[in-house]
KELUMLUM-49432 format. One record per residue (C-alpha): residue number from 1; x, y, z. Coordinates in steps of 0.25 Angstrom, whole numbers. Example, Ala and Ser with C-alpha at 12.3 -4.5 7.8 and 13.67 -1.06 7.14 Angstrom:
BEGIN
(pt 1,(49,-18,31));
(pt 2,(55,-4,29));
END
This chain:
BEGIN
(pt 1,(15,-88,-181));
(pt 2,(17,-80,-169));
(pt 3,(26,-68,-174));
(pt 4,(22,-67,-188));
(pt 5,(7,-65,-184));
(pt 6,(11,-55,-174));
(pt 7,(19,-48,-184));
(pt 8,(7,-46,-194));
(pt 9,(0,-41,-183));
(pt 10,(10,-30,-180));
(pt 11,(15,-27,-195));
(pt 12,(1,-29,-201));
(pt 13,(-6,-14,-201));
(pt 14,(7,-8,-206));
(pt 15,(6,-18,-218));
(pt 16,(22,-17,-219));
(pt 17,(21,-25,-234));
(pt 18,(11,-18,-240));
(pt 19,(17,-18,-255));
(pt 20,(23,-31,-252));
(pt 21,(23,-42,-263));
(pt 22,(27,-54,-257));
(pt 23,(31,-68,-263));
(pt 24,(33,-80,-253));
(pt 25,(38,-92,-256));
(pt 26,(38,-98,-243));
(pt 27,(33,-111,-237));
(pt 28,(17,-113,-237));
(pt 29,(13,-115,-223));
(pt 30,(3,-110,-212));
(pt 31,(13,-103,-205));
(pt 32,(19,-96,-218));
(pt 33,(4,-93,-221));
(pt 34,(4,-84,-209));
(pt 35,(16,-77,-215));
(pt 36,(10,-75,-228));
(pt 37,(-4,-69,-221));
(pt 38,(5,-58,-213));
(pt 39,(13,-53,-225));
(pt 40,(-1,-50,-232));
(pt 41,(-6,-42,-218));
(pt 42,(7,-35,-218));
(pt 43,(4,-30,-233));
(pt 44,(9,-40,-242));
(pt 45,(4,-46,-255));
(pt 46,(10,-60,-255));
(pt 47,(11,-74,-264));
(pt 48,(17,-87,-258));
(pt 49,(22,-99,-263));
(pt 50,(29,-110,-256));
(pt 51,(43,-113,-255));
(pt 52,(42,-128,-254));
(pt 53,(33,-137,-262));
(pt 54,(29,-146,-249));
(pt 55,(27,-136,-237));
(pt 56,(17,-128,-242));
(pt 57,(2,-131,-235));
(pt 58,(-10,-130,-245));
(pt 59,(-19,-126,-235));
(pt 60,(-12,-114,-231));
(pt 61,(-9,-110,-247));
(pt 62,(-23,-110,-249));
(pt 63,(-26,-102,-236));
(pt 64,(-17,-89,-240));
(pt 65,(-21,-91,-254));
(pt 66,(-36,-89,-249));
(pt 67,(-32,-77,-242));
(pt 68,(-27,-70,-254));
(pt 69,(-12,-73,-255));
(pt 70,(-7,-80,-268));
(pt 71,(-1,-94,-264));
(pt 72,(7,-103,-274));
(pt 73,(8,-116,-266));
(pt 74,(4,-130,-264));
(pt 75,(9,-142,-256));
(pt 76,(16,-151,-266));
(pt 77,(22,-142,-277));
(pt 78,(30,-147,-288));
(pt 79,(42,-139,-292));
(pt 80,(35,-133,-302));
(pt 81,(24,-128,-294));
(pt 82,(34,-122,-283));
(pt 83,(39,-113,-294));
(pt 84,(26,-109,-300));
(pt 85,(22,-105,-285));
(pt 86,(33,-97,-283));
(pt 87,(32,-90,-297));
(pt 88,(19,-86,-295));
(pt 89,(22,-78,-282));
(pt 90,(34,-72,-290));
(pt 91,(29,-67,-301));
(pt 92,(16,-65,-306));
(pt 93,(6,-55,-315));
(pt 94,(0,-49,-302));
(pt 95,(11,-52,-292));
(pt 96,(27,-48,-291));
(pt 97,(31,-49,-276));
(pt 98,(40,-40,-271));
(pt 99,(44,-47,-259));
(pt 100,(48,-62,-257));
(pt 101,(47,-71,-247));
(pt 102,(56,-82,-251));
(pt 103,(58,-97,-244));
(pt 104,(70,-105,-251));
(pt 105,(73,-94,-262));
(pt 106,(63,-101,-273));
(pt 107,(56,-88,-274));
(pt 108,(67,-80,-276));
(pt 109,(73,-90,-285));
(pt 110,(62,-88,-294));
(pt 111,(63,-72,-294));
(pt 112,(76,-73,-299));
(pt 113,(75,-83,-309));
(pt 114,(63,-79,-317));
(pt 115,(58,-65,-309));
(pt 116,(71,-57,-308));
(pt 117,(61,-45,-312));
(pt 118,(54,-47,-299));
(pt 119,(65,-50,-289));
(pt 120,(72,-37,-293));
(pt 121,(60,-31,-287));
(pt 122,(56,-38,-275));
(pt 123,(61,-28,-260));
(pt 124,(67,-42,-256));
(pt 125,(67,-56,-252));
(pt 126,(65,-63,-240));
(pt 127,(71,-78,-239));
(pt 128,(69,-87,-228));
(pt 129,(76,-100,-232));
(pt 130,(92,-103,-232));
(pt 131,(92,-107,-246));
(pt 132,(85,-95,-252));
(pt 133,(93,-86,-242));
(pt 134,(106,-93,-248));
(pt 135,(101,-90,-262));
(pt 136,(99,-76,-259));
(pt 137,(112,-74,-254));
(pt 138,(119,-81,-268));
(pt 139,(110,-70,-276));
(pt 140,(115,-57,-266));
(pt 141,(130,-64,-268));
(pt 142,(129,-66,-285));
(pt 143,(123,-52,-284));
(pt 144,(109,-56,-290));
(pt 145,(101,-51,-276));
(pt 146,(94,-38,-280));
(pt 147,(84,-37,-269));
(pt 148,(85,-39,-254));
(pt 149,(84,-52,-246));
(pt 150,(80,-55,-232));
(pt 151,(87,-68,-226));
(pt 152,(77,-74,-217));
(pt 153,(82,-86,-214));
(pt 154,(95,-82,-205));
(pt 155,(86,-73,-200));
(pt 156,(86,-75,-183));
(pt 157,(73,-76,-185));
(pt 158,(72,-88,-195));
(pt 159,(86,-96,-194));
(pt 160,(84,-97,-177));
(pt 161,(69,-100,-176));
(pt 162,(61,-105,-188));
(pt 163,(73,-112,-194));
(pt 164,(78,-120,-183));
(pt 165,(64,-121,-174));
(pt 166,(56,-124,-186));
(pt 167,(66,-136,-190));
(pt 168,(65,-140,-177));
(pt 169,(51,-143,-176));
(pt 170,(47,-147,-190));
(pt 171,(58,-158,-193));
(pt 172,(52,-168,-184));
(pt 173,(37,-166,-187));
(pt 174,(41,-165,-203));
(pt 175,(48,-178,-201));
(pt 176,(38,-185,-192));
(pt 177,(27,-182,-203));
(pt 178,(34,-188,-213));
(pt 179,(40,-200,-208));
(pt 180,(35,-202,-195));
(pt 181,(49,-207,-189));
(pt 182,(55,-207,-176));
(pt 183,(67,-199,-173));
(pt 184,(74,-206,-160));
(pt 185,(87,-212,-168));
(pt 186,(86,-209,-180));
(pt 187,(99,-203,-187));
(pt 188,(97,-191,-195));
(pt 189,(105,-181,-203));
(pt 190,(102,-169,-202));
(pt 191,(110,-159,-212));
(pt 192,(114,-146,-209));
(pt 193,(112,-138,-194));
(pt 194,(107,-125,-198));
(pt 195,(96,-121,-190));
(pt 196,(86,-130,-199));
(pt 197,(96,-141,-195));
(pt 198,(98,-138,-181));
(pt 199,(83,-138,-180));
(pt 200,(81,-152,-184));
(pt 201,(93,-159,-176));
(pt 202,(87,-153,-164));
(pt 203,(73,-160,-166));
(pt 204,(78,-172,-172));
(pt 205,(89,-174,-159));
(pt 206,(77,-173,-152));
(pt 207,(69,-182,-157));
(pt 208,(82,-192,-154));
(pt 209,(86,-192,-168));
(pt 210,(103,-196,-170));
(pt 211,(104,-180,-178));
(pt 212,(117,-179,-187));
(pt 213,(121,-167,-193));
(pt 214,(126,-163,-207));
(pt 215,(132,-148,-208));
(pt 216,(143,-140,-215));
(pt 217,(145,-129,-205));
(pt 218,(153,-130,-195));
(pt 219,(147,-123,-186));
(pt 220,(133,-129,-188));
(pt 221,(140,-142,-185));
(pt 222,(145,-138,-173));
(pt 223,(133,-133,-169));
(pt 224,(127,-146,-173));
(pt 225,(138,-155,-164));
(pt 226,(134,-148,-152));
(pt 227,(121,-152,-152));
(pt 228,(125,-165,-152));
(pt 229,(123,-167,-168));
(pt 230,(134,-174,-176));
(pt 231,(137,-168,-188));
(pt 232,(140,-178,-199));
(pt 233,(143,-179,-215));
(pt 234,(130,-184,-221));
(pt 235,(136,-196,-229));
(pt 236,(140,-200,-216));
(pt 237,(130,-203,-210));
(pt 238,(120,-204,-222));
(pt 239,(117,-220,-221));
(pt 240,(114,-221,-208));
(pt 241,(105,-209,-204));
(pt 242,(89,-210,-203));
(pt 243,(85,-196,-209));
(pt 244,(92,-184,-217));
(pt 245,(87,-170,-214));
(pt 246,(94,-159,-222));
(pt 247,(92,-146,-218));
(pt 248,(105,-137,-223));
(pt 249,(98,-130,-232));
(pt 250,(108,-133,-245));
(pt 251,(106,-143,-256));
(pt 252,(110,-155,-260));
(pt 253,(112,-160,-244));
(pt 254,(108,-175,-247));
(pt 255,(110,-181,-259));
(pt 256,(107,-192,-266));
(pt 257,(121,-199,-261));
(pt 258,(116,-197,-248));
(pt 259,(104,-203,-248));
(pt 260,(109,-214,-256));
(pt 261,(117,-219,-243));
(pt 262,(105,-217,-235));
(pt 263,(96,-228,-228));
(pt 264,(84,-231,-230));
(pt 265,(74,-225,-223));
(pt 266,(83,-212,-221));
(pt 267,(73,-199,-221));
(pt 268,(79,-187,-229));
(pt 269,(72,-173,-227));
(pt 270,(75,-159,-228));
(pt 271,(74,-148,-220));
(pt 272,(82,-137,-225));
(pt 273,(76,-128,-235));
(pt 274,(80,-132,-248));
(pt 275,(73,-144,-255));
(pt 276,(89,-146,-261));
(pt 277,(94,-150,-247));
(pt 278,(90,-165,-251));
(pt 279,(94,-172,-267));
(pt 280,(80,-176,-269));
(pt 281,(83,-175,-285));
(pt 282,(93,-187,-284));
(pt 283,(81,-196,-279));
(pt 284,(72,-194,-289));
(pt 285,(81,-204,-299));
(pt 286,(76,-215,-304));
(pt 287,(83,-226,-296));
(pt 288,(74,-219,-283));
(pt 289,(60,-221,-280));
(pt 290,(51,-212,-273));
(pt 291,(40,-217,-265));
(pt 292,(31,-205,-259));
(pt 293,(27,-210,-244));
(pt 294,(19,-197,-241));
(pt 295,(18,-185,-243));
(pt 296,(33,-181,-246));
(pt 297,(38,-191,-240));
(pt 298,(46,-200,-249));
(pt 299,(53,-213,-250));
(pt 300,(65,-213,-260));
(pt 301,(68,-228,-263));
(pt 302,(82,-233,-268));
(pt 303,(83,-246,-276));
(pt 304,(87,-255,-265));
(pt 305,(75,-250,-256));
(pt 306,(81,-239,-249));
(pt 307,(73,-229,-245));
(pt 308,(75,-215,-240));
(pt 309,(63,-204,-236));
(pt 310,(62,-191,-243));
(pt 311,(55,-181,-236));
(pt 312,(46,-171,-243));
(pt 313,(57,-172,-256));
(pt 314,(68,-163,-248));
(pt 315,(60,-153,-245));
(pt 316,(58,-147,-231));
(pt 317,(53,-158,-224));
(pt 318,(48,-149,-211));
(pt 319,(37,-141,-221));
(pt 320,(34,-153,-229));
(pt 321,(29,-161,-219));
(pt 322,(25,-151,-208));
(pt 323,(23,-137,-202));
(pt 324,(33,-127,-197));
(pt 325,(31,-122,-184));
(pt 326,(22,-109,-184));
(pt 327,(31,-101,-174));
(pt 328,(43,-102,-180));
(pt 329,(39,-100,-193));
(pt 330,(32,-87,-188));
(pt 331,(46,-84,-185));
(pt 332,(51,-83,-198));
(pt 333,(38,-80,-206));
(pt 334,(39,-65,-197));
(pt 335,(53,-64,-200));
(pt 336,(51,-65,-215));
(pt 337,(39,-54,-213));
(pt 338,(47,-45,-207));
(pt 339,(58,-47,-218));
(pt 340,(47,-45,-229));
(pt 341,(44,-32,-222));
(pt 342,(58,-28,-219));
(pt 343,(62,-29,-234));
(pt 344,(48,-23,-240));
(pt 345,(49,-11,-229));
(pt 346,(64,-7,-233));
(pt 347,(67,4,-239));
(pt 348,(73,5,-255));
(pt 349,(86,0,-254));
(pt 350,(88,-3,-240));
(pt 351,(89,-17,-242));
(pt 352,(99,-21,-252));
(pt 353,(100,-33,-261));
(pt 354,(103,-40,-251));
(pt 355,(101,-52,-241));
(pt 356,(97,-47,-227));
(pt 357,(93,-52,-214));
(pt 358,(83,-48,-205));
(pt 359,(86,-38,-195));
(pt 360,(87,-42,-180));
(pt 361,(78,-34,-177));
(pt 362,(68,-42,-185));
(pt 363,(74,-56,-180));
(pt 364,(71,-50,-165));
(pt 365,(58,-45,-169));
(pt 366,(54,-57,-175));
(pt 367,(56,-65,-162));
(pt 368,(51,-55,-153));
(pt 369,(38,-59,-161));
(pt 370,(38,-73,-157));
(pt 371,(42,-72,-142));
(pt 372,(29,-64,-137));
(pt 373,(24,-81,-142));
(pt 374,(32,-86,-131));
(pt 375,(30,-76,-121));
(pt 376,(43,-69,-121));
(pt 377,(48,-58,-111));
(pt 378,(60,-54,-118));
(pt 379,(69,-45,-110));
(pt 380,(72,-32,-113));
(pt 381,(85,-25,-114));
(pt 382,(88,-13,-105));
(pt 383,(95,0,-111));
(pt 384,(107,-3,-103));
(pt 385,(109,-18,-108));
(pt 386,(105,-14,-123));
(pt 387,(116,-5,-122));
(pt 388,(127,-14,-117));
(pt 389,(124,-24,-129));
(pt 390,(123,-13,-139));
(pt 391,(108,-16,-143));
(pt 392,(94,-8,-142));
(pt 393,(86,-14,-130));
(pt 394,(75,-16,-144));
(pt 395,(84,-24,-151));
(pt 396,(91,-32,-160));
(pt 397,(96,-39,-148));
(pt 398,(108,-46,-157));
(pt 399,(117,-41,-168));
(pt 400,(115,-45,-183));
(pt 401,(125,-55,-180));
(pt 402,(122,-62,-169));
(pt 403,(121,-77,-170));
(pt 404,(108,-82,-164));
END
């Protein structure tokens, strides 16, 4: 957790969120522990839960707990709980936040159904997901958004490092733990070629995996076809691939017809953020058995003996069965920081309500904290060159507009 550690060192003595009360609803991990701890040096006051009922470690719960921050979360969580968890860092008869730190958009789904007292108050919101940015931006467009936002995840930062490299690693070692398979030849459906998507193909192909594509942009696809993936209709190729791994962070992407058609054996796991991504409701009827193998890992059993593998109930598979790499979640655990602190600073009425992104500024000043880990000389921009390409030799180095 190179850059976020380094950025509590820096920020820590000037406690920029002093005054700050914070309500997290982010994955329970180790790494996002260390994001918790350096919000309470810089100031704030703070409450967690979880944003998944599977990722969270209880050791780790118990750790911040003991250290004085309020936690609501455990490994294994029914659906009631989860919303009991996320009600108690909400609203309270000691505690209102006044900042959220939401992942998925659960948290601030709550606010406004039952708390729309509090939400008026909060100095803004910061959402890392694509599902809970989308949800923002259908409150800001029906007019119903009366605080500021901060769009994390198309953040440079977030979308180009944490998203992709994060995928990247954790696909096959989530995998690996729950099945134990071998990848050489197996034919698997990957849908959708985001960044979460792009990550995955290029582990899999590695691994000497036959990778197939689903994707409704066009130019996603194309960017998918020249790196040597076809890109294929789902019900084409439904009966004869080995594994599904959705990952387009929409709803209702593999349906009961689908997995109808499939063969036995066939693994179906999600990657993308949402738990709708998979129609795990359409196989919980009566002419299915479940059969629990391990720890969320599930056999569902058809009347003539077919079998397919359902892996931790369509729910992110990568933090269900394993850790996320430290580094890059440090990536965007100091992005949120800074975001917390950018809207908490500003001024009455600077920010609108409103959906931002981070300035580049931040983006760059984000990475610059991660490449003294590497080692890295960047060059510096004489007066002379700054002034050809219209920039200060301190940055940004790109415009708002610039396509990384």
């Amino acid at each position: 957790m190179y850059g976020v550690m380094l950025l509590r060192h820096r920020a820590a003595k000037d406690k920029p969120l002093q005054g700050a009360k914070i309500a997290c609803c982010i994955h329970v991990t180790a790494q996002t522990a260390v994001l918790i701890e350096t919000l309470t040096a810089l100031g704030a006051k703070v409450r967690w839960a979880s944003c998944n009922i599977y990722s969270t470690q209880n050791e780790v719960a118990a750790a911040v707990a003991a250290a004085g921050t309020g936690v609501f979360a455990w490994r294994g969580q029914t659906e009631q709980d989860f919303w009991w968890c996320i009600e108690k860092c909400l609203a309270d008869d000691s505690w209102q936040p006044n900042m959220v730190l939401d992942d998925g958009g659960d948290a601030t789904d709550l606010l406004l159904r039952k708390h729309m007292a509090i939400f008026n108050k909060l100095k803004g919101i910061v959402e890392e997901s694509v599902i809970g940015v989308h949800r923002l931006y259908q409150l800001a467009k029906s007019g119903k958004l009366t605080i500021p936002a901060m769009n994390i995840t198309d953040s440079v930062t977030k979308s180009k490092f944490d998203t992709i490299y994060n995928c990247r690693e954790t696909v096959l070692d989530a995998l690996k733990r729950a099945t134990d398979i071998v990848f050489g030849g197996m034919k698997i459906a990957v849908c959708g070629y985001g960044e979460v998507g792009r990550g995955c193909c290029q582990s899999l192909k590695a691994m000497g995996a036959v990778v197939m594509v689903t994707e409704i942009d066009p130019i996603c696809a194309l960017q998918a076809c020249m790196e040597g993936f076809v890109i294929v209709q789902l019900n084409e190729v439904i009966e004869k691939v080995d594994m599904v791994i959705t990952c387009t962070g929409n709803k209702m992407v593999l349906l009961r017809e689908h997995m109808d058609q499939m063969k036995s054996g066939c693994i179906v796991c999600n990657m993308g953020h949402p738990y709708m991504e998979i129609d795990v409701n359409s196989l919980k009827s009566p002419d299915l058995t479940w059969q629990n193998i391990r720890p969320q890992v599930d056999h569902i059993v058809w009347p003539n003996g077919k079998r397919i593998v359902l892996l931790a109930e369509g729910r992110l598979a990568n933090l269900g069965y394993c850790s996320t790499p430290s580094f890059v979640v440090s990536v965007t655990v100091t992005t949120e920081a800074l975001a917390l602190i950018d809207l908490f600073k500003a001024p009455t009425g600077y920010y609108g309500n409103d959906i931002y992104l981070l300035p580049k500024k931040v983006d760059e000043y984000v990475a610059s904290l991660h490449l003294s880990k590497f080692d890295a000389h960047l060059t510096n921009l004489s007066e002379e060159q700054a002034k050809y390409l219209g920039l200060s030799t301190q940055g940004p180095f790109k415009t708002n507009h610039y396509r990384y």
